[in-house]
KEDREN-643338 format. One record per residue (C-alpha): residue number from 0; residue in one letter; y, z, x. Coordinates in Angstrom, 3 decimals, padded with zeros to 6 digits. Example, Ala and Ser with C-alpha at 12.3 -4.5 7.8 and 13.67 -1.06 7.14 Angstrom:
2
+-----+---+----------+----------+----------+
!   k ! r !        v !        w !        u !
+-----+---+----------+----------+----------+
!   0 ! A ! -004.500 !  007.800 !  012.300 !
!   1 ! S ! -001.060 !  007.140 !  013.670 !
+-----+---+----------+----------+----------+
This chain:
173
+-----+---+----------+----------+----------+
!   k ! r !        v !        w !        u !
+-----+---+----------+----------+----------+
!   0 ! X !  129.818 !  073.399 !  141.018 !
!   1 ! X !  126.317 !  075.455 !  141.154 !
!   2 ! X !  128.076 !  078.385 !  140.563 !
!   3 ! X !  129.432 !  077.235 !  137.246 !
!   4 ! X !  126.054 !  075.540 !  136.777 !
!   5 ! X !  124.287 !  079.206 !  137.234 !
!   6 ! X !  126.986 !  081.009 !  135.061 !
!   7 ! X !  126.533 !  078.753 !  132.421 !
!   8 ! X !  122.720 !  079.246 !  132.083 !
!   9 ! X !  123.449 !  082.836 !  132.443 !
!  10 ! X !  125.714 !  082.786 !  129.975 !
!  11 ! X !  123.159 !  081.109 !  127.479 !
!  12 ! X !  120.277 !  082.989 !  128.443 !
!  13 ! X !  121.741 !  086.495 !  127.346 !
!  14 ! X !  123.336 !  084.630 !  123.820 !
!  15 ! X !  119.526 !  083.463 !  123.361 !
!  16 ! X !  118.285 !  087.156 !  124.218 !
!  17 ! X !  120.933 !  088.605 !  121.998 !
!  18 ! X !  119.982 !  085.910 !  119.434 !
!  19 ! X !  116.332 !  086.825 !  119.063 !
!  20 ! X !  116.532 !  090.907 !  120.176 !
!  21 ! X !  120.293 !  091.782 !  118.807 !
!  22 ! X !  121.291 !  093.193 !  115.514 !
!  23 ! X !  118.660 !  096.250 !  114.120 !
!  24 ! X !  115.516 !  096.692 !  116.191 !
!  25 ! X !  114.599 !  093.432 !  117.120 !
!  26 ! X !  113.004 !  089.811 !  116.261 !
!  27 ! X !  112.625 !  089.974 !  112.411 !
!  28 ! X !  109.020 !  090.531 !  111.250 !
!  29 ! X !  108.161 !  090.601 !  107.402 !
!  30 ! X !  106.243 !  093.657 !  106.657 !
!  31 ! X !  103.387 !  093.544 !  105.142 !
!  32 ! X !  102.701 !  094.114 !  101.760 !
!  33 ! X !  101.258 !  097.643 !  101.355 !
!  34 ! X !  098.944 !  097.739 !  098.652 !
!  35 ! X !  099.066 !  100.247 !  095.866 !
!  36 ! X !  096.982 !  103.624 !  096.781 !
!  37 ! X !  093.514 !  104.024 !  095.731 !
!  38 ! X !  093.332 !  104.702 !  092.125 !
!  39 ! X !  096.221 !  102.757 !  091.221 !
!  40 ! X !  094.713 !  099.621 !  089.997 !
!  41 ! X !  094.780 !  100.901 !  086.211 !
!  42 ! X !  098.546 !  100.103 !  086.737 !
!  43 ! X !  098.249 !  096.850 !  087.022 !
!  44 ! X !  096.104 !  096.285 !  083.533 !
!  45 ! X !  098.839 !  098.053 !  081.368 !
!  46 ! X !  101.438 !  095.808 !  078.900 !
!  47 ! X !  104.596 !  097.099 !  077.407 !
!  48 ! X !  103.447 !  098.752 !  074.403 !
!  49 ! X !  101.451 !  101.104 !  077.271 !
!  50 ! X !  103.610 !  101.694 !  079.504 !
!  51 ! X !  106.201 !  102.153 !  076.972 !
!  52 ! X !  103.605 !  105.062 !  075.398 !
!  53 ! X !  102.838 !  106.543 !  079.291 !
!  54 ! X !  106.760 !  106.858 !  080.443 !
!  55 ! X !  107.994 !  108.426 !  076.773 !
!  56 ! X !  105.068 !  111.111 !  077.704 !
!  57 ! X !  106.389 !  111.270 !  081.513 !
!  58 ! X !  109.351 !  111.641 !  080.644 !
!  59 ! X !  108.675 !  114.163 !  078.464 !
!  60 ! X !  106.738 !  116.182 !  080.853 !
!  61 ! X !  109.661 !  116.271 !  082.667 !
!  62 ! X !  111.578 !  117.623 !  080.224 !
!  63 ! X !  114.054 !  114.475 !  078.862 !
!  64 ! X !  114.407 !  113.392 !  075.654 !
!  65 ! X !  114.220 !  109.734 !  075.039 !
!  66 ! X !  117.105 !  108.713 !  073.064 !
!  67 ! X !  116.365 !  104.984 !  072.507 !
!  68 ! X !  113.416 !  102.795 !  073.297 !
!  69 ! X !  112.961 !  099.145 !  072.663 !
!  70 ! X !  110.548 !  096.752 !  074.514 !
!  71 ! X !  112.064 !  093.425 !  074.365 !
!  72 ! X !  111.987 !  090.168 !  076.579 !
!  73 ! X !  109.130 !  091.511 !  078.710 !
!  74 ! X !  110.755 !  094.528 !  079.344 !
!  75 ! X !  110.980 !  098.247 !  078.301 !
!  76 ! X !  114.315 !  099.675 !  078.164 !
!  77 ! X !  114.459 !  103.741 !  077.586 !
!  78 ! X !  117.481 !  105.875 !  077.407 !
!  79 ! X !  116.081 !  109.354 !  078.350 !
!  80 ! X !  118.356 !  112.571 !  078.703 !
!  81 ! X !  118.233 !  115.577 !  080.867 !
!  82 ! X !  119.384 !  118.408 !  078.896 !
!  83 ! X !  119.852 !  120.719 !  082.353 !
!  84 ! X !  123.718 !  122.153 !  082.099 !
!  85 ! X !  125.925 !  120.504 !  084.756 !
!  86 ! X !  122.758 !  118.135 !  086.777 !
!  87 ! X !  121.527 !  116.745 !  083.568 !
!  88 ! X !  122.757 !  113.251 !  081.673 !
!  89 ! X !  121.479 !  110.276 !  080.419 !
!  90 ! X !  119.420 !  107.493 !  082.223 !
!  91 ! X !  118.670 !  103.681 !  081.713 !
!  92 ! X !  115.242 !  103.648 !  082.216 !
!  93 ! X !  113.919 !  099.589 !  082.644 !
!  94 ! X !  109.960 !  099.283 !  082.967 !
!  95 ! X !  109.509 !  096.270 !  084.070 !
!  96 ! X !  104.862 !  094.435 !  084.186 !
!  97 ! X !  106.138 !  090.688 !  085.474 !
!  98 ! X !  107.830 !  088.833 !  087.545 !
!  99 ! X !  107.883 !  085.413 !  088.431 !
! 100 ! X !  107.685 !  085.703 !  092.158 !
! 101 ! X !  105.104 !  088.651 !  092.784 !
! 102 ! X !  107.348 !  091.574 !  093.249 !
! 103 ! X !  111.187 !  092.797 !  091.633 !
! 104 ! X !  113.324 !  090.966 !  092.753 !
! 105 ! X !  117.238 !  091.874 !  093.205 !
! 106 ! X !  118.599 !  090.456 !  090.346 !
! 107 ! X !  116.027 !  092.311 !  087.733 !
! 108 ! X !  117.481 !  095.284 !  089.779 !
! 109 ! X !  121.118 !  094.136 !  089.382 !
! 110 ! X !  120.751 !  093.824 !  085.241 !
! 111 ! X !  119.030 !  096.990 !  084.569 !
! 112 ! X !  122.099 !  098.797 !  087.133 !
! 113 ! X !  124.615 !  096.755 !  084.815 !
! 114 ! X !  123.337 !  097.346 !  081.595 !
! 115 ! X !  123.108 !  101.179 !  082.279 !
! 116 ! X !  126.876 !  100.756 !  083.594 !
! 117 ! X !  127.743 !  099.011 !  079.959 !
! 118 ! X !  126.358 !  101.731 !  078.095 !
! 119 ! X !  128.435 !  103.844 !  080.145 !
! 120 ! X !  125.626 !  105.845 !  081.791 !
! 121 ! X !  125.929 !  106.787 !  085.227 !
! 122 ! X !  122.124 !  106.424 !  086.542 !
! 123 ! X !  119.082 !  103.847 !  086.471 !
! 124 ! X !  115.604 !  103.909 !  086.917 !
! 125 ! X !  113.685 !  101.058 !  087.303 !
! 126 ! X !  109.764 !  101.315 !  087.057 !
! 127 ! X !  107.062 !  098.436 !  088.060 !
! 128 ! X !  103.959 !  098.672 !  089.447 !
! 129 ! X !  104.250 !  095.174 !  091.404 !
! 130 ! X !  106.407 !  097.001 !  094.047 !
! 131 ! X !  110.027 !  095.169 !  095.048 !
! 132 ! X !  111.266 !  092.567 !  097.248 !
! 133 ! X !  113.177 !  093.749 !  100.726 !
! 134 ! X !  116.608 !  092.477 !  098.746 !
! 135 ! X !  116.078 !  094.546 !  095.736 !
! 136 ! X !  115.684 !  097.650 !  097.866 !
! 137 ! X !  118.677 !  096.909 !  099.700 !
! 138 ! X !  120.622 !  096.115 !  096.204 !
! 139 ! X !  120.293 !  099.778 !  095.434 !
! 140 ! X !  121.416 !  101.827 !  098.135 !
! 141 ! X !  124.472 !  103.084 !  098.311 !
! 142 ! X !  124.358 !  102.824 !  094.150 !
! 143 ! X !  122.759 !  105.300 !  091.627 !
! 144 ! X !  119.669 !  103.055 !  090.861 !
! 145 ! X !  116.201 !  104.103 !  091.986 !
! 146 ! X !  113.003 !  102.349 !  092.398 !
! 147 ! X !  109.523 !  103.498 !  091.041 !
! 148 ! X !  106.763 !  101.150 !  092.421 !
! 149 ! X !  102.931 !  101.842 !  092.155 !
! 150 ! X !  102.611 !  104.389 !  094.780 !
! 151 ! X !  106.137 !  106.529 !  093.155 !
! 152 ! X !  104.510 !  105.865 !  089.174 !
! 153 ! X !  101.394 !  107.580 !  090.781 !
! 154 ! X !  102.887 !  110.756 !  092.281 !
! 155 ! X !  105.124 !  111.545 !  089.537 !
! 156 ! X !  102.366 !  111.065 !  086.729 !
! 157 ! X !  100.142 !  113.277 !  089.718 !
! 158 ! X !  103.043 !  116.179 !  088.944 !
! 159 ! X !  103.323 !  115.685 !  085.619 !
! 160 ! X !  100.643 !  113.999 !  084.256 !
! 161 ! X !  097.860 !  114.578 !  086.272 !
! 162 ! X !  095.160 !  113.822 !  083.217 !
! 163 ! X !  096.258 !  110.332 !  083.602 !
! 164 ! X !  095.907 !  109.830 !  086.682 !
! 165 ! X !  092.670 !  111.683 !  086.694 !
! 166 ! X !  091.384 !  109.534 !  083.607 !
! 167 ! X !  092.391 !  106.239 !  085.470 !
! 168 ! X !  094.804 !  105.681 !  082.426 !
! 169 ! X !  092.154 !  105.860 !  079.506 !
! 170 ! X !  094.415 !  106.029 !  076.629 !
! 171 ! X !  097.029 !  103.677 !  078.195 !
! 172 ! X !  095.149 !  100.788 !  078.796 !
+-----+---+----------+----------+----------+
């Protein structure tokens, strides 16, 4: 009878270890919310209309063409093409100021991905300085979305707009 007694708590004390240390590295910690690098906070005081004006003159920096543009709903949408034979195509751009819980969450990630799939274009962006929630970055892998938070905004404007990153955004905000 102790033997079974002993085997039993065995038994539950590894399910309880593999309960709290199985599955991917670990108990489950939230990270902490970085926050945006230095120089970044001129981000957060733009509206549509600016951000609208700064990612038509990113984009074009990078050499796309902005097909469409509309700011509607509290978002931007952009359709910008890469006119590079065979790696080039069009993009759903969504630029996205506000969100009702903090950050982007998934399903603001899900309806720029479909919308860009209804237009019949293969790839979407989406851009918000707030950053995105742990469930919107794992909606997009394995899919041909990507995510441009503060920190990715400020390196790509650093390549190819460095006078706005260098003016803190006068002209934008």
């Amino acid at each position: 009878m102790a033997v079974f007694l002993f085997a039993g708590v065995a038994v539950g004390g590894v399910f309880l270890f593999l309960a709290l240390y199985g599955g991917k590295g670990g108990p489950r910690e939230t990270a902490p919310v970085e926050p945006p690098r230095e120089g970044a906070f001129w981000l957060s005081r733009l509206n549509l209309d600016a951000l609208e004006k700064l990612l038509h003159r990113l984009f074009g920096a990078m050499r796309f063409t902005v097909e469409r543009s509309e700011v509607r709903a509290g978002r931007l949408d952009m359709v910008v093409v890469d006119p590079a034979p065979l790696t080039g195509g069009r993009v759903h751009v969504r630029g996205l100021l506000q969100a009702d819980h903090g950050m982007i969450e998934q399903a603001e990630v899900q309806a720029a991905l479909d919308e860009a799939r209804g237009e019949g274009i293969a790839k979407a962006v989406v851009i918000s300085p707030l950053g995105f929630s742990a469930e919107a970055k794992l909606a997009v892998k394995e899919t041909t979305c990507e995510l441009v938070d503060a920190d990715g905004l400020l390196g790509l404007l650093g390549k190819y707009l460095p006078e706005a990153v260098e003016s803190s955004g006068a002209g934008y905000v």
